[in-house]
Structure formats: structure tokens, C-alpha cells
PDB file of N, CA, C and O in Angstrom:
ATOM      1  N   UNK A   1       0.843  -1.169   0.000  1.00  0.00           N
ATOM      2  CA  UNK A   1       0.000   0.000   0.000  1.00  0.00           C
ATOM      3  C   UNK A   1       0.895   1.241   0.000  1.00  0.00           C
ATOM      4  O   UNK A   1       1.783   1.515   0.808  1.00  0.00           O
ATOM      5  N   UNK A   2       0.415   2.062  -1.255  1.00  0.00           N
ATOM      6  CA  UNK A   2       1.716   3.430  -1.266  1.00  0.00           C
ATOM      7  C   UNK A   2       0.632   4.645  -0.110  1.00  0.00           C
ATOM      8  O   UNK A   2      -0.572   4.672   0.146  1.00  0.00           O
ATOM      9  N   UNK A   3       1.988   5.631   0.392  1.00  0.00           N
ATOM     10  CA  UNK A   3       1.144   6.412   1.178  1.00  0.00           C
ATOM     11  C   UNK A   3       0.361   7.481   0.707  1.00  0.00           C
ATOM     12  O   UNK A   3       1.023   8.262   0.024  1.00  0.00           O
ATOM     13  N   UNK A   4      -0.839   7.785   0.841  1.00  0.00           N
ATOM     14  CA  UNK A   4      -1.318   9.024  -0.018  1.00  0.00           C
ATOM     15  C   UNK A   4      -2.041  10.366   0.568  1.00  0.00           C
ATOM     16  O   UNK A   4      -2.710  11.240   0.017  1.00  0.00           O
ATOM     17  N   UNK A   5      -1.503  10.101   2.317  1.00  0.00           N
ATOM     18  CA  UNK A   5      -1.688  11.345   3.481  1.00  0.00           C
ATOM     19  C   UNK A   5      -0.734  11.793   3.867  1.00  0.00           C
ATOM     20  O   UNK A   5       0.237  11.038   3.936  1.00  0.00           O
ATOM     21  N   UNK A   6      -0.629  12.764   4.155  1.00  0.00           N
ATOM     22  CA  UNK A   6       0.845  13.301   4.877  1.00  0.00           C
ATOM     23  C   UNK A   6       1.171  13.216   6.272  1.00  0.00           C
ATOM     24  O   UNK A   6       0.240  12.782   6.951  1.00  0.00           O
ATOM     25  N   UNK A   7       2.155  13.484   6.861  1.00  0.00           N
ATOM     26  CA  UNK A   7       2.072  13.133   8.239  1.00  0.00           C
ATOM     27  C   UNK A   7       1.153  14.442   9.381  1.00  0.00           C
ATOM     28  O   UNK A   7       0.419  14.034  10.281  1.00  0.00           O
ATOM     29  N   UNK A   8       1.306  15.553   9.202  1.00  0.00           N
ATOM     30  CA  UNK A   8       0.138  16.521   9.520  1.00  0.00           C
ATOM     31  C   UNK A   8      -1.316  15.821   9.268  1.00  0.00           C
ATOM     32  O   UNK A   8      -2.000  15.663  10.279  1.00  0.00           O
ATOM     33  N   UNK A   9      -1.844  15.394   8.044  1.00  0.00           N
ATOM     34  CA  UNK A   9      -3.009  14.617   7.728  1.00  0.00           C
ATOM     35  C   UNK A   9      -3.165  13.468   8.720  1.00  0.00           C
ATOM     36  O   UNK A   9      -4.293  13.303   9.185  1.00  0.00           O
ATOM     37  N   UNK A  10      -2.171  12.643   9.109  1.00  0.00           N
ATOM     38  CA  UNK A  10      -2.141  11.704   9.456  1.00  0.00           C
ATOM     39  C   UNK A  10      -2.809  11.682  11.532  1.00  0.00           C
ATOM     40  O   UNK A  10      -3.632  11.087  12.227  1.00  0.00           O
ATOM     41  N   UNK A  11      -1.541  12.975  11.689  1.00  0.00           N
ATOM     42  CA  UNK A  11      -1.830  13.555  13.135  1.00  0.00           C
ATOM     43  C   UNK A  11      -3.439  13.595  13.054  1.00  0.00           C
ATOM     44  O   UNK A  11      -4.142  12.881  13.769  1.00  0.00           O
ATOM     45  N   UNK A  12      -3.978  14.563  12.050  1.00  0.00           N
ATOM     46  CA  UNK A  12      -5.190  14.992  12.455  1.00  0.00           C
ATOM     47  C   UNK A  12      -6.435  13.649  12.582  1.00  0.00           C
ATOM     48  O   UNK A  12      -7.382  13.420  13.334  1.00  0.00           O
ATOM     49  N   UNK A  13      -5.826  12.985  11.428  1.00  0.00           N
ATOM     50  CA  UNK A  13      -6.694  11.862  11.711  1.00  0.00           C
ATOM     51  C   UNK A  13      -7.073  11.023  13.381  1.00  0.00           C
ATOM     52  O   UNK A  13      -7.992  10.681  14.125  1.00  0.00           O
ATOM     53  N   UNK A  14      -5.476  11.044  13.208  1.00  0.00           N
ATOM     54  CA  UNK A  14      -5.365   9.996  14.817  1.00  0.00           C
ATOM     55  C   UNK A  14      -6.271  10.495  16.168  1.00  0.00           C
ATOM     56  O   UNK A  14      -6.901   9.828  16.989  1.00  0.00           O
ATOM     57  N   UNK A  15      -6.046  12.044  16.028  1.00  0.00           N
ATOM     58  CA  UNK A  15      -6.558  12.934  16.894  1.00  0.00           C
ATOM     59  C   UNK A  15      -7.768  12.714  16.820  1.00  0.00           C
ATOM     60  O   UNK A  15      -8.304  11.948  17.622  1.00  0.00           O
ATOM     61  N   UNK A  16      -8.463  13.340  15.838  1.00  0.00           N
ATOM     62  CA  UNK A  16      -9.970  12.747  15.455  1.00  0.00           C
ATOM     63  C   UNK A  16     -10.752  11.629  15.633  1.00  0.00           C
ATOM     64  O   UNK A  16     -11.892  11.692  16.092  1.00  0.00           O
ATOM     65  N   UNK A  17     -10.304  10.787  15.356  1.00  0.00           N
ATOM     66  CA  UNK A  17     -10.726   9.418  15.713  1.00  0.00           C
ATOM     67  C   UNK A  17     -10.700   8.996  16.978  1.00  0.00           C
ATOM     68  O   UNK A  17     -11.645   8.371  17.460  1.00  0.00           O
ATOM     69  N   UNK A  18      -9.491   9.326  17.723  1.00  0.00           N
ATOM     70  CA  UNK A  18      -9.282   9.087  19.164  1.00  0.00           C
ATOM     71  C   UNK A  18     -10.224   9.642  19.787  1.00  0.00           C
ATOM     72  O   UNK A  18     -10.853   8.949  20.586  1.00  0.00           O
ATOM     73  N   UNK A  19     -10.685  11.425  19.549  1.00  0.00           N
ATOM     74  CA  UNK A  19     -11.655  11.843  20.166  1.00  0.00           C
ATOM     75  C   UNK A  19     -12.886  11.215  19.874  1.00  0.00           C
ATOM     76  O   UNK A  19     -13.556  11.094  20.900  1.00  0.00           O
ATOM     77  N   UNK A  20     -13.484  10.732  18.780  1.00  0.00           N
ATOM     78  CA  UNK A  20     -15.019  10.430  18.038  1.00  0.00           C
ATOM     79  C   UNK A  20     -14.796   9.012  18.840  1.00  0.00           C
ATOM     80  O   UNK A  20     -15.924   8.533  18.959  1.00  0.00           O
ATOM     81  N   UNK A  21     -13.693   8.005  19.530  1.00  0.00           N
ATOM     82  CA  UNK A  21     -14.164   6.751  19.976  1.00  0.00           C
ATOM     83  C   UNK A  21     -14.218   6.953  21.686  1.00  0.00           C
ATOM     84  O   UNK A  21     -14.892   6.316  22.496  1.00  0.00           O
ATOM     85  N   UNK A  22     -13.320   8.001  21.909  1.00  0.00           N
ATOM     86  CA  UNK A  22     -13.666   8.636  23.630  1.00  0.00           C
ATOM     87  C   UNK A  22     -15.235   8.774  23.561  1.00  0.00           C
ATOM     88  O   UNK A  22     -16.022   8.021  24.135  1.00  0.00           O
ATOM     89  N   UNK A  23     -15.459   9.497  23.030  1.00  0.00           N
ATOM     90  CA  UNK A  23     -16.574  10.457  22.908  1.00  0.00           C
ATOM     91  C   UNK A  23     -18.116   9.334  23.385  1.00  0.00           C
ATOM     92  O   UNK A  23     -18.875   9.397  24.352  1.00  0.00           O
ATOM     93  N   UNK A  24     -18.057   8.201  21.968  1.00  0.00           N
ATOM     94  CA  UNK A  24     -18.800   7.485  21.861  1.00  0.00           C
ATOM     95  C   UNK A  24     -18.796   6.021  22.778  1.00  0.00           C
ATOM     96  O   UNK A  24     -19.791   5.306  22.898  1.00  0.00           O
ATOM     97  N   UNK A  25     -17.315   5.714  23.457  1.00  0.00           N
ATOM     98  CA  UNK A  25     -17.477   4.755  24.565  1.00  0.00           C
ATOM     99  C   UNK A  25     -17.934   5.084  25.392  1.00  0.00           C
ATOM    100  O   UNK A  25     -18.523   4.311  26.149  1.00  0.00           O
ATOM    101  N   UNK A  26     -17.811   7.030  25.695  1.00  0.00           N
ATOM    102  CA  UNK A  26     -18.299   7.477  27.188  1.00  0.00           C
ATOM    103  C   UNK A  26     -19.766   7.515  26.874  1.00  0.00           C
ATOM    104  O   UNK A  26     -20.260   7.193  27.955  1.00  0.00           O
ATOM    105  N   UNK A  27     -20.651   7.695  26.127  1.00  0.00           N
ATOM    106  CA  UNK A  27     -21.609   7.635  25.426  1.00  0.00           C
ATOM    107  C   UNK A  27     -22.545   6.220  26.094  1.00  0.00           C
ATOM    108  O   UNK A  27     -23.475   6.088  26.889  1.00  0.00           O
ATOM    109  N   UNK A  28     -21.722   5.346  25.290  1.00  0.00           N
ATOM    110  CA  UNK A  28     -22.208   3.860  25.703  1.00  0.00           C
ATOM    111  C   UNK A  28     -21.856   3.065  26.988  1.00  0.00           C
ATOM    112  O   UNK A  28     -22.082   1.874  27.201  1.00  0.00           O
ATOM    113  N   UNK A  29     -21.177   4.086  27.905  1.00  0.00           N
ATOM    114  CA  UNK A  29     -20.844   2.880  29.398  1.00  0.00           C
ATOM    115  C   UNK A  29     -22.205   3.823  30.025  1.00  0.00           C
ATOM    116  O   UNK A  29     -22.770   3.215  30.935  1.00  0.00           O
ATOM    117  N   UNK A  30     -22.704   4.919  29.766  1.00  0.00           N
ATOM    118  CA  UNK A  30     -23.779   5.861  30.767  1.00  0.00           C
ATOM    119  C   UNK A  30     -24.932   4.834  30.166  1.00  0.00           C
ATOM    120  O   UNK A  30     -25.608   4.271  31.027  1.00  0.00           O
ATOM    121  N   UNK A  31     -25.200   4.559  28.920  1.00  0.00           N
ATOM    122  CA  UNK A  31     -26.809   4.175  28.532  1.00  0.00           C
ATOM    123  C   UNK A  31     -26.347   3.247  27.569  1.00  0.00           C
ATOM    124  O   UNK A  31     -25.184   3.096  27.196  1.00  0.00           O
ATOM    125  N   UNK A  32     -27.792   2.377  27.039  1.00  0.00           N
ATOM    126  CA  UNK A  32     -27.202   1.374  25.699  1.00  0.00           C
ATOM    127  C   UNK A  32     -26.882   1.536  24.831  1.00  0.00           C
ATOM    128  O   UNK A  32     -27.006   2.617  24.256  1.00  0.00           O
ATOM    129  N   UNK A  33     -26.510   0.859  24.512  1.00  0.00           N
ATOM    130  CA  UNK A  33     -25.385   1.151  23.282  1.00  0.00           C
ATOM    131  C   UNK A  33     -26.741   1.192  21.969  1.00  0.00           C
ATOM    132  O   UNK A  33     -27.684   0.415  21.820  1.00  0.00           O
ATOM    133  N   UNK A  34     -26.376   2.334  21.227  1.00  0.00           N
ATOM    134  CA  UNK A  34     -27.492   2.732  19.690  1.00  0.00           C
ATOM    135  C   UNK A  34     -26.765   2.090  18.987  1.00  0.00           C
ATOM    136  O   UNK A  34     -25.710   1.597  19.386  1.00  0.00           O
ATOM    137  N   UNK A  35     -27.306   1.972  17.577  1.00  0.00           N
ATOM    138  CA  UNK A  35     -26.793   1.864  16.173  1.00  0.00           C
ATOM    139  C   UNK A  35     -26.136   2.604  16.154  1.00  0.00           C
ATOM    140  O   UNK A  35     -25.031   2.239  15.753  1.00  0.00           O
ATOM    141  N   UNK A  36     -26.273   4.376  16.598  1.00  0.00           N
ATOM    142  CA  UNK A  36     -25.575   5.571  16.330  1.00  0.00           C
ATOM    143  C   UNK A  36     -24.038   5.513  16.690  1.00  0.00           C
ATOM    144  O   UNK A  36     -22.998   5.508  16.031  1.00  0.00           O
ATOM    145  N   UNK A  37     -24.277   5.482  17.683  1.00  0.00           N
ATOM    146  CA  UNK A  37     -23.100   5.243  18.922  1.00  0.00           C
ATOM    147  C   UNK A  37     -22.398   4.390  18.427  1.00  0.00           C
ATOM    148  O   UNK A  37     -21.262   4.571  18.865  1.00  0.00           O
ATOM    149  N   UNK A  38     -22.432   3.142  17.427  1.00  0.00           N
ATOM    150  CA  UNK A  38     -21.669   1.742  17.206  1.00  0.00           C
ATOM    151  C   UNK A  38     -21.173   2.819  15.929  1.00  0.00           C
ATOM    152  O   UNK A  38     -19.953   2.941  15.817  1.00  0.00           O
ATOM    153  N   UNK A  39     -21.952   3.522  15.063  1.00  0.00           N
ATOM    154  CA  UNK A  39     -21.311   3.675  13.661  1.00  0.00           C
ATOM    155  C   UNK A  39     -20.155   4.508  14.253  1.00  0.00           C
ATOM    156  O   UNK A  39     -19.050   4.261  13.769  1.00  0.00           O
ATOM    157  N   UNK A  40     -20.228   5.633  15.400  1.00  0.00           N
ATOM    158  CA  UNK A  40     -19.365   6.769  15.629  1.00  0.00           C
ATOM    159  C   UNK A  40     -18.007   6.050  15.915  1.00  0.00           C
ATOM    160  O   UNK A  40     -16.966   6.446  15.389  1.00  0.00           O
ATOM    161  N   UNK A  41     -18.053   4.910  16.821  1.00  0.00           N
ATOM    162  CA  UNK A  41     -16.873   4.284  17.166  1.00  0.00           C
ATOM    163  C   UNK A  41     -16.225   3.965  16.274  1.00  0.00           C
ATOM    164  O   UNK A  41     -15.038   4.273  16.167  1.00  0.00           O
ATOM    165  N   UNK A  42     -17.097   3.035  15.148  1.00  0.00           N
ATOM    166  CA  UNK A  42     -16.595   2.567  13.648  1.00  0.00           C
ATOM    167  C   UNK A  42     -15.926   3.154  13.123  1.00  0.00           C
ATOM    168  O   UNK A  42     -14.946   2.729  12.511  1.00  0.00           O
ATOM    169  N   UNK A  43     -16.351   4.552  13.239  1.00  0.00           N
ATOM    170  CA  UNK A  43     -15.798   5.837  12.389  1.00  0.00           C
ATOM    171  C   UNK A  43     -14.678   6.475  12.767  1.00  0.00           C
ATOM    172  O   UNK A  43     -13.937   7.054  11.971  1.00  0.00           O
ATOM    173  N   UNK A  44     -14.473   6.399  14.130  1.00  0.00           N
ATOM    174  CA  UNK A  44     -13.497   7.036  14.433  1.00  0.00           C
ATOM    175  C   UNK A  44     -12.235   5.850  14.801  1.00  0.00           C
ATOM    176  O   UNK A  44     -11.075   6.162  15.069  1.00  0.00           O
ATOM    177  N   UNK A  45     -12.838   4.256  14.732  1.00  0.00           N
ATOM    178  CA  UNK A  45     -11.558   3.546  14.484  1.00  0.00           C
ATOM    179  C   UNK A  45     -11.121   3.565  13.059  1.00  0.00           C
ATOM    180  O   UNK A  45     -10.017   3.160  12.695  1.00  0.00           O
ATOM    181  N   UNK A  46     -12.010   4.041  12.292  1.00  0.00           N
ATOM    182  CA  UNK A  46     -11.306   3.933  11.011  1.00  0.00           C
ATOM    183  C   UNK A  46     -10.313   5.100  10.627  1.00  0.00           C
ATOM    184  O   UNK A  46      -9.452   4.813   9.796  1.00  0.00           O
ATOM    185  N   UNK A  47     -10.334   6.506  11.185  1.00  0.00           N
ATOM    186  CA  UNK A  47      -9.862   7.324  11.403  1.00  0.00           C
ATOM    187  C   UNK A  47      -8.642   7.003  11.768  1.00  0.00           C
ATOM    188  O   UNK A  47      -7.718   7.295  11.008  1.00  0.00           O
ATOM    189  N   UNK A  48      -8.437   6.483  12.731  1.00  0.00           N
ATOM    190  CA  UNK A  48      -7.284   6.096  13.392  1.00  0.00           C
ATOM    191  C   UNK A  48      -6.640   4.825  12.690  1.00  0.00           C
ATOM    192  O   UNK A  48      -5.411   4.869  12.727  1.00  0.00           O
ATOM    193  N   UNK A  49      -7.121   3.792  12.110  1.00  0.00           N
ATOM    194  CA  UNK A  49      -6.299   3.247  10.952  1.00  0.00           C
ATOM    195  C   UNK A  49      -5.810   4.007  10.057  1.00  0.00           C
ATOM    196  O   UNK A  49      -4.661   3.757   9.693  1.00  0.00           O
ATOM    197  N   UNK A  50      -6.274   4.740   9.664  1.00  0.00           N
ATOM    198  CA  UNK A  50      -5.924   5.145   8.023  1.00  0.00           C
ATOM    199  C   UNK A  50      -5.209   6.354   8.789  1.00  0.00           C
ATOM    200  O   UNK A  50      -4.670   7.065   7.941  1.00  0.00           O
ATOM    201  N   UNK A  51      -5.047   6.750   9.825  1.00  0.00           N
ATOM    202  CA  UNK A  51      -3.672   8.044  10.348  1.00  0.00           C
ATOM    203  C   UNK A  51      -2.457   6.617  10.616  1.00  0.00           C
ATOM    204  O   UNK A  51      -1.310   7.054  10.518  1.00  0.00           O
ATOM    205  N   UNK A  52      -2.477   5.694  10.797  1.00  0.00           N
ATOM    206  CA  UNK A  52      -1.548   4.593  11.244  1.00  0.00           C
ATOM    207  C   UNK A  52      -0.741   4.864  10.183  1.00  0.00           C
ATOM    208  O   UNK A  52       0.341   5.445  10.102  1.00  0.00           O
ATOM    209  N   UNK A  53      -1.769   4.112   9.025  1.00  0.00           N
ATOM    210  CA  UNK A  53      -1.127   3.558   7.756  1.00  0.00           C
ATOM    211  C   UNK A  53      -0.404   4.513   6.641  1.00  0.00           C
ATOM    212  O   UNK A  53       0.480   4.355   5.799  1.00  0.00           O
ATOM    213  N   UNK A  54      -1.519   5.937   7.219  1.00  0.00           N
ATOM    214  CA  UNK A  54      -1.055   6.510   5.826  1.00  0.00           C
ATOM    215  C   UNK A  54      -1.614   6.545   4.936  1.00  0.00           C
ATOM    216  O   UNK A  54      -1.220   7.380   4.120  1.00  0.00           O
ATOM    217  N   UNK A  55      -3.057   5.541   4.476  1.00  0.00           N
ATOM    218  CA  UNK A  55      -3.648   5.702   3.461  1.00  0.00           C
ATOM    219  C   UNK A  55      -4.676   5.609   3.810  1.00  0.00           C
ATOM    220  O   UNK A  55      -4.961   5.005   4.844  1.00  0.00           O
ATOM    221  N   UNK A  56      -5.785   6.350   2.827  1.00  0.00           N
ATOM    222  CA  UNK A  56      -7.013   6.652   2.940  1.00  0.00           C
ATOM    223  C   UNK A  56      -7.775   6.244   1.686  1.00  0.00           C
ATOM    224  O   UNK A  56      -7.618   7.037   0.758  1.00  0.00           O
ATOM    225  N   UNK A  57      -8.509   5.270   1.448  1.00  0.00           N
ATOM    226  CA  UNK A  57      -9.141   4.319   0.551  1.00  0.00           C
ATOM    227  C   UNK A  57      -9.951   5.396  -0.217  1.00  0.00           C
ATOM    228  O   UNK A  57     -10.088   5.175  -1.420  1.00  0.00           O
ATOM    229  N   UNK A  58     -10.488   6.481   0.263  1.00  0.00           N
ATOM    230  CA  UNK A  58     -11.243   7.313  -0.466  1.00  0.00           C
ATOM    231  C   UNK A  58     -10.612   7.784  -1.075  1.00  0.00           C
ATOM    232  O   UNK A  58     -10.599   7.194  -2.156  1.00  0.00           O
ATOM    233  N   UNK A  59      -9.642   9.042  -1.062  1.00  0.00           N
ATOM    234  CA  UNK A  59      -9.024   9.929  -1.727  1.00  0.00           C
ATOM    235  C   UNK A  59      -8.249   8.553  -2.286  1.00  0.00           C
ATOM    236  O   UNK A  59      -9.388   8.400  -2.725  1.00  0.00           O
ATOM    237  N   UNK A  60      -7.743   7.818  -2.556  1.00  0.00           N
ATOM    238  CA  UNK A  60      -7.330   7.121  -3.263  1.00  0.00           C
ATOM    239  C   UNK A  60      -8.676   6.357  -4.555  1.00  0.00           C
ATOM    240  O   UNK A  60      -8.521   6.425  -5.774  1.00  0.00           O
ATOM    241  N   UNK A  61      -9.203   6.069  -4.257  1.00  0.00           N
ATOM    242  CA  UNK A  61     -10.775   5.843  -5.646  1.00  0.00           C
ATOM    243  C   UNK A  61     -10.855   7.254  -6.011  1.00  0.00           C
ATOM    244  O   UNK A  61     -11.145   7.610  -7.154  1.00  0.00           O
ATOM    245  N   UNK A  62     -10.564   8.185  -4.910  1.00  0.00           N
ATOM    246  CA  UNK A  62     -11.084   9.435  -5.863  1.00  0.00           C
ATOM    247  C   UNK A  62     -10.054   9.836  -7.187  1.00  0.00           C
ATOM    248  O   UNK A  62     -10.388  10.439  -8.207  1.00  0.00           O
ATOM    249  N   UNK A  63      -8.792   9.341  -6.857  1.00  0.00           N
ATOM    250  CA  UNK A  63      -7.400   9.670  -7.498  1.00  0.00           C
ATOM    251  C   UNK A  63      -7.386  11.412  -7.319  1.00  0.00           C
ATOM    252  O   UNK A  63      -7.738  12.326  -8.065  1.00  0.00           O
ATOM    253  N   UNK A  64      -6.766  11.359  -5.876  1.00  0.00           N
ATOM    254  CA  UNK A  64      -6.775  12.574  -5.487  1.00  0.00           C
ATOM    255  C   UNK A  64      -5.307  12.680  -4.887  1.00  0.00           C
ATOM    256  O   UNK A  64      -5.237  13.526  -3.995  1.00  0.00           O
ATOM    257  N   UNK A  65      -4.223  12.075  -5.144  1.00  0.00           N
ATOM    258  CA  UNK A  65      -2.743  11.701  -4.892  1.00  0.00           C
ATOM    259  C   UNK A  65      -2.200  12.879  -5.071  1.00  0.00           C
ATOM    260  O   UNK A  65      -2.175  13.470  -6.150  1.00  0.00           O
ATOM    261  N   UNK A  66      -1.650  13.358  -3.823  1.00  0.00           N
ATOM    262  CA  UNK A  66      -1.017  14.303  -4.484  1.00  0.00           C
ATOM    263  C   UNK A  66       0.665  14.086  -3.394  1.00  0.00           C
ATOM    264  O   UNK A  66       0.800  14.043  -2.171  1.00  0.00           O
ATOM    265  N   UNK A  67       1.491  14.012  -4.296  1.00  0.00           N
ATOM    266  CA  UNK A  67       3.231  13.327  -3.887  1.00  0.00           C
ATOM    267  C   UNK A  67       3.492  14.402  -2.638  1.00  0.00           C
ATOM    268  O   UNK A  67       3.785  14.033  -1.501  1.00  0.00           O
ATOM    269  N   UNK A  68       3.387  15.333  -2.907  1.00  0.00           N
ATOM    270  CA  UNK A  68       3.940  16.635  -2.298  1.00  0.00           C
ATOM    271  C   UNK A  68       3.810  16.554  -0.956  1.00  0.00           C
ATOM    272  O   UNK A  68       4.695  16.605  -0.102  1.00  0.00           O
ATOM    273  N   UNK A  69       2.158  16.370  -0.780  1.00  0.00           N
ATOM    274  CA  UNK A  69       1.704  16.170   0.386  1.00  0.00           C
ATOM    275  C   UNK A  69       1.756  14.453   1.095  1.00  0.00           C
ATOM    276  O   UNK A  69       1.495  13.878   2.152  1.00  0.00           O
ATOM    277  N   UNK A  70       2.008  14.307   0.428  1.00  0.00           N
ATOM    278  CA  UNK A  70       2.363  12.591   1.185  1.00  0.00           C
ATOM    279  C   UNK A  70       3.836  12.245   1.692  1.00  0.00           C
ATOM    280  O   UNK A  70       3.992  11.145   2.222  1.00  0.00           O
ATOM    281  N   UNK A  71       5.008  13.168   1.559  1.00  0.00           N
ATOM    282  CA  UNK A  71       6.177  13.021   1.871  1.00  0.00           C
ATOM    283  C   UNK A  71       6.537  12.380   3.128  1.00  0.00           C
ATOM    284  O   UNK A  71       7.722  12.237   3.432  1.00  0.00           O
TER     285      UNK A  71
END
């Protein structure tokens, strides 16, 4: 897998995601757990994969590569 986020991109992701799965566990230990609540976690572990890896499956189908910013 080539990288196609930069490492700033990458930070923000991790950050993001970390907050959207805080957010939504504290969410679900007070009351039951929603559909809502399950997608937010989803969302924000995926966040935090794709700041790991470096790549982001979307902007990649989109062919939105740009070298500069992926250094």
C-alpha cells in the first residue's frame, strides 16, 4: 500500500478518531449502546487506521494523490 496522506493529515486523523471513539465509549458505558453510537466508534476507528497507515481508501478511488503532500 503506497502512502497518499501526509504526516500533519495523518496527526489529524489519529486525533480525530481518538476523540469520536472517547466520545462514543463514554456515550455507551452511561446508557445502551445505539446503532448511532456503534457507527461513531466505527468511524473514528477507522480514522485512526488510516492516520496509522497513511492511506485513505477514499481519496485514493477518488485519485486525489497528491506526492507533495504525502512526503
Amino acid at each position: 500500500m503506497k502512502k497518499n496522506i501526509g504526516t500533519i493529515n495523518s496527526m489529524v486523523r489519529i486525533t480525530g478518531g481518538l476523540t469520536l471513539l472517547a466520545y462514543s465509549i463514554a456515550k455507551m458505558a452511561k446508557e445502551k449502546p445505539s446503532g448511532s453510537q456503534l457507527f461513531v466508534s466505527m468511524m473514528g476507528a477507522q480514522k485512526v487506521a488510516e492516520g496509522i497507515v497513511h492511506y485513505c481508501p477514499l481519496i485514493d478511488a477518488a485519485g486525489l494523490e497528491n506526492t507533495k503532500i504525502a512526503k
